[in-house]
C-alpha positions as MATLAB code, in Angstrom:
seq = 'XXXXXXXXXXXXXXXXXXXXXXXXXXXXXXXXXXXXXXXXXXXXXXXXXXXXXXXXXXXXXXXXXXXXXXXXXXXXXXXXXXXXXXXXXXXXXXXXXXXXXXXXXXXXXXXXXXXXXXXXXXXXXXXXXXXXXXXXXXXXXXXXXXXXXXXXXXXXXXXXXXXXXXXXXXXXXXXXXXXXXXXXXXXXXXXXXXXXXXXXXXXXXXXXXXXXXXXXXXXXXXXXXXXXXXXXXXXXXXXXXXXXXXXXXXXXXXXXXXXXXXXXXXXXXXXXXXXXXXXXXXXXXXXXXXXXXXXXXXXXXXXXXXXXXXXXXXXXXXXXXXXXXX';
ca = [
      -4.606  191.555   15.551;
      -5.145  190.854   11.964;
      -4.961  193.410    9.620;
      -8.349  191.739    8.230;
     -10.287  193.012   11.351;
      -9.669  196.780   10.434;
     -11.849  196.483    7.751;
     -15.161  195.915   10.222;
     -13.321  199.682   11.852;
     -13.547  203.512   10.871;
      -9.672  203.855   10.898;
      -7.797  206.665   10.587;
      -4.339  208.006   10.218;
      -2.638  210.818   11.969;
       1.153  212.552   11.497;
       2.404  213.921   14.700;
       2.255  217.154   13.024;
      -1.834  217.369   12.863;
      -2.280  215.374   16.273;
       0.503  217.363   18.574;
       2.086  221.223   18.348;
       5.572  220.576   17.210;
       6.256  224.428   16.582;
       9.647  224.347   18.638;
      10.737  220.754   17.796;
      10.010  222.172   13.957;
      11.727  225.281   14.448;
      15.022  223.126   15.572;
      14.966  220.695   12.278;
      14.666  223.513   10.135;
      17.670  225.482   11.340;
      19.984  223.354   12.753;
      19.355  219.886   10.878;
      17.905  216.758   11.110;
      20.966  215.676   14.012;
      20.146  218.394   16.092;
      16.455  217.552   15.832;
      17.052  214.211   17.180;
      19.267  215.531   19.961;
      16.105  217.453   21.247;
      13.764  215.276   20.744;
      15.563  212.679   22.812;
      16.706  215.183   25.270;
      12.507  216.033   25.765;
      11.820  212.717   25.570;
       9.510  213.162   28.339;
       8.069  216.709   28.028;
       4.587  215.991   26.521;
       3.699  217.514   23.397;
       0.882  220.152   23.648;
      -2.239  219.537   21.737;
      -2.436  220.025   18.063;
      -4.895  221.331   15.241;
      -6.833  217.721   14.897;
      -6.482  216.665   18.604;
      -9.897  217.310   19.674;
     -11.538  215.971   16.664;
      -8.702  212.231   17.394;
     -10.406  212.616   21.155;
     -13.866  212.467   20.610;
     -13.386  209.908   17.695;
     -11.950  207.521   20.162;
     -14.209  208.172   22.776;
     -16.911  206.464   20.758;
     -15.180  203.369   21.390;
     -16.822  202.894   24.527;
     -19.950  202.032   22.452;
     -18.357  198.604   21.683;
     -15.987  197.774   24.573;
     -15.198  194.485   23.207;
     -14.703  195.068   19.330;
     -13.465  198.778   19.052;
     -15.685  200.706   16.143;
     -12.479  203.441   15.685;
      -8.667  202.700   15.222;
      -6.622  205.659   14.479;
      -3.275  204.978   13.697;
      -0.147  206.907   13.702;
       2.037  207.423   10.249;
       4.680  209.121   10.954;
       8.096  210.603    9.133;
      10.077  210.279   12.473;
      11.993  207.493   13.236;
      11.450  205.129   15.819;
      14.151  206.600   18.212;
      12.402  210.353   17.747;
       9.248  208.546   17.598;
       9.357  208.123   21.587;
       8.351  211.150   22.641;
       5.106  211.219   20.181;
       4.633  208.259   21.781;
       4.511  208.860   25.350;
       2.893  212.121   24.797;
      -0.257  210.224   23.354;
      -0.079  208.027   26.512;
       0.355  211.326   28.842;
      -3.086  212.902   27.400;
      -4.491  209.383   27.892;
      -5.413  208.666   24.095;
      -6.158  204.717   23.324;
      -3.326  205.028   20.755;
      -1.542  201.773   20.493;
      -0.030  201.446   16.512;
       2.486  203.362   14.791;
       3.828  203.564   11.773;
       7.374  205.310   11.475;
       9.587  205.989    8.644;
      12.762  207.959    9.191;
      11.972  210.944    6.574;
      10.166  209.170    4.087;
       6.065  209.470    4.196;
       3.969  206.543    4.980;
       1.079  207.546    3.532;
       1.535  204.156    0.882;
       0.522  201.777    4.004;
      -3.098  203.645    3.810;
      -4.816  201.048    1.704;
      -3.002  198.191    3.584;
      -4.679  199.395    6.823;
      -7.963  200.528    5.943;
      -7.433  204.324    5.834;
     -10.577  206.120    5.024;
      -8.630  209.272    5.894;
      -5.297  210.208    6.673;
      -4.226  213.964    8.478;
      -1.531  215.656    8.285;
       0.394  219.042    8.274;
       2.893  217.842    5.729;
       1.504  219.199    2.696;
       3.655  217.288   -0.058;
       2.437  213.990    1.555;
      -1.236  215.213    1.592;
      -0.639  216.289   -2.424;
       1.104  212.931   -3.111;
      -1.839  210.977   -1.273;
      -4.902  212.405   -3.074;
      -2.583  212.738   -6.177;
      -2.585  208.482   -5.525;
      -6.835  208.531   -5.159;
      -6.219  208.308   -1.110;
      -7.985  210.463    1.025;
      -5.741  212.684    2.905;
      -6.278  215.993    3.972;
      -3.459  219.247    6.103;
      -4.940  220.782    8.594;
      -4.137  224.583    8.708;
      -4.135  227.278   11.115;
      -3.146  227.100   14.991;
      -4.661  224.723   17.662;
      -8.039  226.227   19.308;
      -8.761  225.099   23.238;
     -10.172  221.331   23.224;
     -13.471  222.137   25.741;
     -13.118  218.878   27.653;
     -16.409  219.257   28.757;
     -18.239  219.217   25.586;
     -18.541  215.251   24.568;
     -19.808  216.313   21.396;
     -18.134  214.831   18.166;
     -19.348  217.999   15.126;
     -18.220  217.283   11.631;
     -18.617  219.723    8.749;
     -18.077  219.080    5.148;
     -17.834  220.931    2.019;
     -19.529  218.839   -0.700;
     -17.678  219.837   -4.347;
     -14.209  217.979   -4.198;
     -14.622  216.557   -1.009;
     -17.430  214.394   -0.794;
     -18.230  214.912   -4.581;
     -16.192  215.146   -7.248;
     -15.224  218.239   -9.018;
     -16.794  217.984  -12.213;
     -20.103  220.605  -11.252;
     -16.979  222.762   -9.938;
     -15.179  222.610  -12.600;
     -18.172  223.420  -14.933;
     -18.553  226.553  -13.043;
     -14.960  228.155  -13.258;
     -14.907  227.567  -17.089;
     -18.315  228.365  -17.931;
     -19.428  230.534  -14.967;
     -22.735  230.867  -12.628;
     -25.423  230.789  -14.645;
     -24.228  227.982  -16.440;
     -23.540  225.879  -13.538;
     -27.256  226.915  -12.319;
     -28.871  225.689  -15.318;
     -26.229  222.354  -15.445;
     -27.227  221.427  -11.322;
     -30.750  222.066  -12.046;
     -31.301  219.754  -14.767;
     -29.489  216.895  -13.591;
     -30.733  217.351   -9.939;
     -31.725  213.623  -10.594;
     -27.768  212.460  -11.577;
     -25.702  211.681   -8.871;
     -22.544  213.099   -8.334;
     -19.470  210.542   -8.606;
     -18.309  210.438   -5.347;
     -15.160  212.792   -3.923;
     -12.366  211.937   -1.748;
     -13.947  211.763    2.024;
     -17.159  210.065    0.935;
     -16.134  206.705    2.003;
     -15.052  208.219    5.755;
     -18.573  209.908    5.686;
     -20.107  206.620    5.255;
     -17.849  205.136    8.356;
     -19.148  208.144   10.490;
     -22.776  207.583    9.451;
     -21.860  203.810   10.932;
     -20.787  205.052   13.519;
     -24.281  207.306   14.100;
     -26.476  204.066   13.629;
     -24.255  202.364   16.625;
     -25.417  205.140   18.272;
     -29.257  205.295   17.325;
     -28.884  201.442   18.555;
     -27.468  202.248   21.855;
     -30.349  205.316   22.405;
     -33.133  202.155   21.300;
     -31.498  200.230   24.498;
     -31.393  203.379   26.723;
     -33.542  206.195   26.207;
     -31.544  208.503   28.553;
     -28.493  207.995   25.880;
     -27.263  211.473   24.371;
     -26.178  210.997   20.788;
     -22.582  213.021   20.460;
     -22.115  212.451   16.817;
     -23.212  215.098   14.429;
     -22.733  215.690   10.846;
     -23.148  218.753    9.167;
     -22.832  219.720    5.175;
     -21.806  223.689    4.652;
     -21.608  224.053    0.596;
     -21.304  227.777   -0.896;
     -24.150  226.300   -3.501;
     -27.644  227.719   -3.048;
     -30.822  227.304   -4.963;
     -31.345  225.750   -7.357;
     -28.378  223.998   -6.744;
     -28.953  222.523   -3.684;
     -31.169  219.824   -4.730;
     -28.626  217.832   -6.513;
     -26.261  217.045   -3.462;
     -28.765  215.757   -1.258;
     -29.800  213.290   -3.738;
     -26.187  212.474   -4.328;
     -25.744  211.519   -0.754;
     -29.132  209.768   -0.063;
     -27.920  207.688   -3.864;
     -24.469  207.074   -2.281;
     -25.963  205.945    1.141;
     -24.546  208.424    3.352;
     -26.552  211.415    5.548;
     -25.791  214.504    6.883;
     -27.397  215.741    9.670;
     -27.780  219.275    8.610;
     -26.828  221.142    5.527;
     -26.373  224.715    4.844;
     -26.730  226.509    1.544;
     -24.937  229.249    2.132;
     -24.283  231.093   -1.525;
     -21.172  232.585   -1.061;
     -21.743  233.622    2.680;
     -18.393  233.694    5.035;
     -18.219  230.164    6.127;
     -16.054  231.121    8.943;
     -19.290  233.256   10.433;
     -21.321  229.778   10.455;
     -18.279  227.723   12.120;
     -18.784  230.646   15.086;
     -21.522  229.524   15.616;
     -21.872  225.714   14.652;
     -18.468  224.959   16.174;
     -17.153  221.913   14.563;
     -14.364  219.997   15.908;
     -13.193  219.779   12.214;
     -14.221  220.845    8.564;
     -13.038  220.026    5.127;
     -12.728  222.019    2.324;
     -11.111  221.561   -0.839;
     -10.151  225.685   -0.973;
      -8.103  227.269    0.704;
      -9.350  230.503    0.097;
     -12.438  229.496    2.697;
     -10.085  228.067    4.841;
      -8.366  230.733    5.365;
     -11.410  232.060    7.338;
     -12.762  229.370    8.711;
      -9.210  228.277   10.415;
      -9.147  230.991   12.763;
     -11.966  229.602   15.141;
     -12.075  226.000   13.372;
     -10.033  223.022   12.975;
      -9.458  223.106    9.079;
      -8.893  220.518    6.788;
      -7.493  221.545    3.388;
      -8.405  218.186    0.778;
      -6.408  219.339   -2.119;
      -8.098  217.259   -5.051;
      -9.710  218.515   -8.017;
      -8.332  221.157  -11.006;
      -8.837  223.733   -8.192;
      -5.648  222.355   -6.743;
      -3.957  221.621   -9.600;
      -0.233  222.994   -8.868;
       0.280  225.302  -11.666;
      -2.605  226.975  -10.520;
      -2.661  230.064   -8.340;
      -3.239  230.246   -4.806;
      -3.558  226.353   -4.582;
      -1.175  226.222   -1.701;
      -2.363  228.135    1.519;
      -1.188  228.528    5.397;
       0.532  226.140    7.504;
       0.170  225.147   10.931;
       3.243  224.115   10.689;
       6.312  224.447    8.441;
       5.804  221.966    5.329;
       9.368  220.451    6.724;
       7.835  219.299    9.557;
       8.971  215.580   10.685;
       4.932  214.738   11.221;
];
């Protein structure tokens, strides 16, 4: 296949790290060495990988597929710092849980997170957090999912997506504003450009290929009324009134939709991912992710002064160690 056709595709790449466990295979690289690390993964070659933090979110993003048969709407890709030798076993794991997973990208210890633009990469996952730094750090939207695996409920089709909206699918400049100048500046700043769009953040682009995928969808339910839409989109934003107005007109400027938004002023987030359940969420802190990665796939986007380096508490938990061969 080309690499022209991706473009007409939501594709998206995946380390080994976000998409399997690699806890033990990790735990062997960092104390005996990169040699010994390919001695077991070769020697458990065909012991399948157990399912990572972004593995039910991968799922149900391929499982849309089946909405165009002929012309796939989803590619996800794998980008990987294995070689191709270790490589295998990611390999036949993905064909063991039955994923339509067919290209790879592997490069022994280096990242490939530079091939993103080459193959249409609206987002790219990972556990490595250096390559996730480097990738936004390059304007490519990356994100390292944090906290341990939760059970993949097979029987729940559903594909639920939650986003934080400052320095994720905004920029930061309103956040920004706020640390420097505080609250009740940042009130009376949202408020009176409620009518100026945001520029746009890291993941608004992927947004936009999920809201494609929603219309395909809404077409399919037009043909057969007894079609149950699985894709659902949901903002969850610590702003509140009057702040809220300005990032729904920033999305309906930008072309994108949400299907519901919460305002939530400084509430827990993790209390509403209880309850809303999404399969994934991104957040640019990881102060809320913290929380929310208990019950919830989490998605740290480190972008913005937030996550400047020299900053503290811009790092966060791992699901795995930041040495891990993704």
């Amino acid at each position: 296949m080309a690499a022209y056709e991706l473009q007409n595709r939501l594709v998206v790449g995946i380390a080994s790290s976000a998409l399997f466990d690699l806890t033990e295979a990790d735990a062997v690289f960092r104390d005996q060495g990169q040699q010994a690390y390919r001695s077991y993964q070769e020697q458990h070659v065909d012991d399948t990988l157990h399912k990572g933090v972004a593995f039910p979110f991968i799922r149900r993003l391929l499982s849309l597929n089946d909405l165009s048969p002929e012309d796939p709407l989803v590619e996800v890709i794998i980008l990987s710092r294995n070689d191709p030798d270790t490589g295998l076993r990611v390999m036949r794991s993905i064909e063991a849980h039955e994923l339509p997973i067919s290209r790879a990208v592997f490069m022994q210890g280096r990242s490939p997170y530079r091939f993103m633009p080459a193959l249409n990469m609206s987002l790219f996952l990972s556990a490595h957090e250096d390559d996730v730094r480097e990738a936004v750090a390059l304007g490519l939207p990356a994100g390292r999912v944090l906290g341990p695996a939760v059970p993949d409920e097979e029987d729940d089709q559903d594909l639920r997506i939650a986003f934080d909206f400052d320095g994720v699918l905004a920029d930061d400049a309103s956040e920004q504003l706020y640390q420097a100048q505080g609250i009740e500046d940042f009130r009376f700043h949202e408020a009176a450009n409620a009518a100026t769009p945001h520029d746009p953040g890291p993941l608004r682009d992927f947004l936009a290929g999920v809201n494609r995928l929603q219309q395909r969808e809404q077409e399919r339910r037009a043909e057969d009324a007894d079609y149950k839409i699985r894709v659902h989109v949901s903002l969850v934003t610590a702003r509140s009134a009057p702040t809220h107005e300005r990032p729904v007109r920033s999305l309906k400027n930008w072309g994108v939709a949400v299907n519901d938004a919460f305002f939530l002023g400084g509430i827990d987030k993790s209390t509403i991912m209880e309850v809303l359940r999404p399969h994934i969420f991104f957040d640019d802190q990881v102060g809320h992710l913290n929380g929310t990665a208990r019950s919830t796939p989490s998605v740290h986007i480190p972008f913005g002064k937030l996550n400047e380096p020299d900053r503290p508490g811009h790092g966060g938990q791992c699901s795995q160690s930041e040495n891990s061969r993704s």
